[in-house]
N, C-alpha and C positions, 0 to 999 in steps of 0.2 A: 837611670832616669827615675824618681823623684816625683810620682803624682796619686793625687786622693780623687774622693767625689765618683766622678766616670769615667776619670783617666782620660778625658779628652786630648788634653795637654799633651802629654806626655804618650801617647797614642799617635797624634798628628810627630811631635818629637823624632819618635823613633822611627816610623816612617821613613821619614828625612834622612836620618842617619845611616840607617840599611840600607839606603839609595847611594848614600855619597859618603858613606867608611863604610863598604862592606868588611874591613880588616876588623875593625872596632867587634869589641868583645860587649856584646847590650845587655845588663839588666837591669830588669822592669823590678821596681819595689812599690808596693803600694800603701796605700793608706785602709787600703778595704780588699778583696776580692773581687771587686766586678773594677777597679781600677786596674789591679795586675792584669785582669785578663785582658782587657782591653790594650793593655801594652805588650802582653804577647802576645796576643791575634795579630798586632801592627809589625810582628818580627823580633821580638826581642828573646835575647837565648836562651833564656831562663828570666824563674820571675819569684817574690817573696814578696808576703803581705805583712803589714802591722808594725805596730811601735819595734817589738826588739828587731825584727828584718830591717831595720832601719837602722836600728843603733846599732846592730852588727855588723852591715853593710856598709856606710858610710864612712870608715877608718879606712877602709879597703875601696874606695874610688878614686883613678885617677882624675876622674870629673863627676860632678854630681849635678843635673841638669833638672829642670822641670820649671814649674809657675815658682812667682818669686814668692809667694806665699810661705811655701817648705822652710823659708825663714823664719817665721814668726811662729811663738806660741800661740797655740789655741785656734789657729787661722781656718781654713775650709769647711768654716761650720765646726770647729772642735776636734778636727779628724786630724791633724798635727799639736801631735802634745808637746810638751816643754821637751822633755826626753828627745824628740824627732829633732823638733830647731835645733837644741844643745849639739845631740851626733851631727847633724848638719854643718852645723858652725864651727867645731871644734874638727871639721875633717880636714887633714893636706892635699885633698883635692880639688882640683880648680870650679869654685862654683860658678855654671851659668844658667842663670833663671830667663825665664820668659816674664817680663813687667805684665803689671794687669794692674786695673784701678777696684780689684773687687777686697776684700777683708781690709778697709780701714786703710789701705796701701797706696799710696799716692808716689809716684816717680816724676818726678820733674825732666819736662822734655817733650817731644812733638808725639802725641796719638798717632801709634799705626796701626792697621789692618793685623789681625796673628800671622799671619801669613809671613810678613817684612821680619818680624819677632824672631819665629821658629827659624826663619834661613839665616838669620842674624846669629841665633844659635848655634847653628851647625858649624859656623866659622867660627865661632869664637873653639867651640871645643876642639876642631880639626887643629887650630893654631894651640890648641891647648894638649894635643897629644902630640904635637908635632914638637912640641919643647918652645914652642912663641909666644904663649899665655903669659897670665897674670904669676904672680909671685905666690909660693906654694907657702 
């Protein structure tokens, strides 16, 4: 999991996952230090902060989860660099983001609660380690 800022996201995220894959293997990468931590305090097995934990991490997920931001350069306030999106993009990992209408990002489709997002989440990546996902 995939989150900057305060690690809200990706906090609430993992949460979820711990509750419903406790098999699942979680790490928390972050964009800063009070995000990591905030994704390990929610349960996550381990945790790494910053640009290169990210561009070293991301080759190696079989899913890479968080706000849909972690796509775009320059997004969270600056806190995803080119380098972060690039590992992001370029990973064989099944990406699934959480929409949000914040960095300039607009998704086309009905406004939900985070709530409907994050359990929406959890499914897609459960079908996504289950071998049901998207095309790697």
């Amino acid at each position: 999991v995939l989150d900057g800022q305060g690690g809200g996201v990706g906090r609430a995220l993992i949460a979820r996952l711990v509750e419903q894959l406790p098999q699942a293997r979680i790490r928390a990468v972050g964009t800063n230090a009070a995000a990591t931590q905030a994704m390990l305090k929610a349960g996550a097995a381990e945790g790494a902060t910053g640009e290169n934990a990210v561009v070293v991490n991301a080759p190696l997920a079989d899913v890479i989860a968080g706000p849909a931001a972690i796509l775009l350069p320059n997004a969270l306030l600056g806190e995803i660099t080119p380098a972060m999106a690039q590992a992001v993009g370029a990973s064989r990992g099944v990406k699934v983001v959480v929409p949000s209408n914040r960095c300039g990002l607009l998704i086309a489709g009905e406004e939900q609660p985070l709530r409907h997002y994050l359990d929406s989440c959890v499914t897609l990546i459960r079908q996504a380690l289950d071998g049901q996902g998207g095309e790697r």
